[in-house]
C-alpha positions as a printed NumPy array, in Angstrom:
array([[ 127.802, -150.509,  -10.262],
       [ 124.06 , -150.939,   -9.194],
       [ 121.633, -150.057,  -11.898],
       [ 119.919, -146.972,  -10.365],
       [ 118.237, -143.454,  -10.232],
       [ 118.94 , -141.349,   -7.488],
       [ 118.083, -137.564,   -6.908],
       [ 118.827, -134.877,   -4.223],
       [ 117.509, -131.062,   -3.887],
       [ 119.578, -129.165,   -2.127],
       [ 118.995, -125.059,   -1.602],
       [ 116.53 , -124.752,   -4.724],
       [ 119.451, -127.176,   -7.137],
       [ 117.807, -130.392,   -8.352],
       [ 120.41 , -133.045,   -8.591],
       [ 119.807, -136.455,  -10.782],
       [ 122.344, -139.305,  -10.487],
       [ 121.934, -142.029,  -12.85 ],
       [ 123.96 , -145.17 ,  -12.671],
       [ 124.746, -148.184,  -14.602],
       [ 122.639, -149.52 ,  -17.629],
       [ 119.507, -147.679,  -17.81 ],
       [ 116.941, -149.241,  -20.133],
       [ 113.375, -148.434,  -20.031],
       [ 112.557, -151.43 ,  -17.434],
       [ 114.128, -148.472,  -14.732],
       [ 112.255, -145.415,  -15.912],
       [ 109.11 , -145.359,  -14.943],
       [ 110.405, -144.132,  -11.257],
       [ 112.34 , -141.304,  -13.096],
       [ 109.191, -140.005,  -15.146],
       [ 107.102, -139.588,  -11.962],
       [ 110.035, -137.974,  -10.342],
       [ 110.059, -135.327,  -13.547],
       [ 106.441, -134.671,  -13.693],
       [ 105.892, -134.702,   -9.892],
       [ 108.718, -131.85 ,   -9.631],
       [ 107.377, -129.321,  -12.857],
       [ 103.597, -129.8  ,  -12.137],
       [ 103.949, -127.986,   -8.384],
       [ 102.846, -124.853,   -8.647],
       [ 106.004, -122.904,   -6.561],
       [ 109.114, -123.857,   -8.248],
       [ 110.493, -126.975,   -7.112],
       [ 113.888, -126.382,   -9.063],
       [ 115.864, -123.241,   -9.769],
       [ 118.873, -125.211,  -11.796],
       [ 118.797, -129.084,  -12.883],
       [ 122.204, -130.928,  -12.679],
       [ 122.272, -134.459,  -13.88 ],
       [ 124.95 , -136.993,  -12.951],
       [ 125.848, -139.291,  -15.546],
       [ 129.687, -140.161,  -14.855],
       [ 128.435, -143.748,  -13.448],
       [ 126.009, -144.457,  -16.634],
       [ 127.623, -147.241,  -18.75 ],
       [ 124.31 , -147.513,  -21.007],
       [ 121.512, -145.52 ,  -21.787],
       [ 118.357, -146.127,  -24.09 ],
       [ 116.158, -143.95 ,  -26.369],
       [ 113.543, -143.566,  -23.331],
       [ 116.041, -142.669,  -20.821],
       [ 117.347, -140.054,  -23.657],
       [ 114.056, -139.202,  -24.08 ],
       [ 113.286, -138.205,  -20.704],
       [ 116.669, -136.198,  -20.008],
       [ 114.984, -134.476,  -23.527],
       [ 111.658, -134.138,  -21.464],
       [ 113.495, -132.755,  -18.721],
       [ 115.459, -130.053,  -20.343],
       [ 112.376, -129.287,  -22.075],
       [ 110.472, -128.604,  -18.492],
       [ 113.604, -126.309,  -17.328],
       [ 113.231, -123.743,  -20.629],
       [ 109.749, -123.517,  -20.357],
       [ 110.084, -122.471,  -16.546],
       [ 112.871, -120.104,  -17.837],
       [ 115.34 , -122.201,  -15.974],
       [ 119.023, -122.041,  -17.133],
       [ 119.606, -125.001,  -19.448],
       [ 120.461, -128.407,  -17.017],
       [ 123.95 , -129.118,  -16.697],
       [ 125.16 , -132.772,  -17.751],
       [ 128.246, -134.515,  -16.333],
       [ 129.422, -137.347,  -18.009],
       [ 133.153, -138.791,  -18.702],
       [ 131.844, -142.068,  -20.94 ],
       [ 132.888, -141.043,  -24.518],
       [ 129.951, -143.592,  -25.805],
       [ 127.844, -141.83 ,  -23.963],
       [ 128.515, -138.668,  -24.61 ],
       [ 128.661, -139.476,  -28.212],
       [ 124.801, -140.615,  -28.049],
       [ 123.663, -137.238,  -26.434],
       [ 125.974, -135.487,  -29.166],
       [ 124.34 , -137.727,  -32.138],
       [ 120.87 , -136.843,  -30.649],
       [ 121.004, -133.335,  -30.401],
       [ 121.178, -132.989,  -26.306],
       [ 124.107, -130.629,  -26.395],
       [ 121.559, -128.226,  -27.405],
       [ 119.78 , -128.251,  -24.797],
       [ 122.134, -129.485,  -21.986],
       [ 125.642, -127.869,  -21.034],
       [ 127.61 , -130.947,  -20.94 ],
       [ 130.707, -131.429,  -19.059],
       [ 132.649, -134.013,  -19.883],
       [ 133.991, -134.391,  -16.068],
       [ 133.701, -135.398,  -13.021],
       [ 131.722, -134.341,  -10.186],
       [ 132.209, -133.277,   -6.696],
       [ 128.425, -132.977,   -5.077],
       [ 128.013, -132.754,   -1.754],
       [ 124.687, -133.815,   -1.478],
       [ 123.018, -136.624,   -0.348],
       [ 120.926, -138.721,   -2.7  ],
       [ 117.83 , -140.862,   -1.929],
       [ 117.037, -143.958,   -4.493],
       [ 114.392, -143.289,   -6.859],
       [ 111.795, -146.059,   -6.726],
       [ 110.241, -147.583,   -9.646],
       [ 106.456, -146.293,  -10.14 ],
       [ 104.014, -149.041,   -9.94 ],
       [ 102.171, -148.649,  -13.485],
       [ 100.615, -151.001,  -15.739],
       [ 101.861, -151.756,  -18.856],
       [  99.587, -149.231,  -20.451],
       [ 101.426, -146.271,  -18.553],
       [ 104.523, -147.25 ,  -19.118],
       [ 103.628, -147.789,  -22.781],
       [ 102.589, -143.744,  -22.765],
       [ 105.887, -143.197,  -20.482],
       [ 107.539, -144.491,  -23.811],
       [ 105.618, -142.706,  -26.246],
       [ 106.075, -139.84 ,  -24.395],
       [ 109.692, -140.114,  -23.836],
       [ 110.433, -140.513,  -27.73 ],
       [ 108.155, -137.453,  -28.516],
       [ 110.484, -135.505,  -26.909],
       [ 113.28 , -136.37 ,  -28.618],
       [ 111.662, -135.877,  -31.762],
       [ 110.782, -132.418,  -30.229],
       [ 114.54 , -131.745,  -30.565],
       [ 115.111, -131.975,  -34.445],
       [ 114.374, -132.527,  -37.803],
       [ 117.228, -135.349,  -38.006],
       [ 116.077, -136.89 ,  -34.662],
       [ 112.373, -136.426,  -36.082],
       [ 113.484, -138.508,  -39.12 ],
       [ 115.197, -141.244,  -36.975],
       [ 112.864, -141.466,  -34.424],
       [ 109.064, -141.209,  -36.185],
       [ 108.936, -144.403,  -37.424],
       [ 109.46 , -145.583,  -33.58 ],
       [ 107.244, -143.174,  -32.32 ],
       [ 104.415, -144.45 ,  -35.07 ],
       [ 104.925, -147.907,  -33.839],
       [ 104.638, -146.65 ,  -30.15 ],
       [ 101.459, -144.739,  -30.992],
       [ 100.235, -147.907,  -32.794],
       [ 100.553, -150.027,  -30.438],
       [  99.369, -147.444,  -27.756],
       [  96.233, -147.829,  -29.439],
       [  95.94 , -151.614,  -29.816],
       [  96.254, -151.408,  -26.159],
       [  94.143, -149.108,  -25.227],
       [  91.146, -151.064,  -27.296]])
């Protein structure tokens, strides 16, 4: 299975389909794709479904932006993103950081019948996708006090060396 991001909109429905390992090297294509589709000013998305039934790995920064993402649909007073997934590790990590409160998972398959386009990686520089991090892992400190206690010491690190960069 091909490590990639795909996404489809189909009669107001946003559809994400992620596949294979995704590590932050892949995410800087899905970030754009986020903030490109909640900073329009007419609703781009009336519901958010998110395909992760061909994920075999995810990171803290793809967690992160799923975080991010849910956090875009409630303050747009969309109905909380629905999450497929069958992997039992990865459904444990969304469980262990919190995303079942903000998701409605469904632990099964999925029968869309949409067509989905690759999403490309953005070209940034390392300092953007340094911030796409940072950002990323703020969110899923947004979630929680226990995901605030496991994740601040990464997101002080991140900010720290956010700012040796930006020097």
């Amino acid at each position: 299975m091909q490590d990639q991001i795909l996404f489809a909109r189909h009669e107001g429905v946003c559809y994400f389909k992620l596949c294979g390992e995704l590590r932050y090297t892949l995410a800087s294509g899905l970030d754009d794709l986020i903030e490109r589709l909640f900073k329009q000013d007419e609703m781009a998305c009336s519901q958010v479904v998110i395909d992760l039934n061909e994920a075999s790995f995810m990171d803290s920064t793809h967690v992160g932006l799923l975080a991010s993402l849910a956090r875009h649909c409630l303050s747009r007073g969309l109905p909380r993103p629905t999450l497929f997934s069958t992997h039992p590790e990865v459904n444990e990590l969304l469980i262990n950081l919190n995303l079942d409160q903000v998701f409605e998972l469904v632990a099964q398959p999925t029968d869309q019948k949409v067509i989905f386009a690759a999403v490309d990686e953005a070209d940034h520089t390392e300092l953007d996708k340094a911030r796409m991090i940072l950002r990323a892992h703020e969110a899923l400190l947004d979630l929680n006090d226990a995901n605030r206690m496991a994740f601040q010491p990464v997101v002080d690190m991140l900010r720290k060396d956010l700012s040796d960069k930006e020097e």
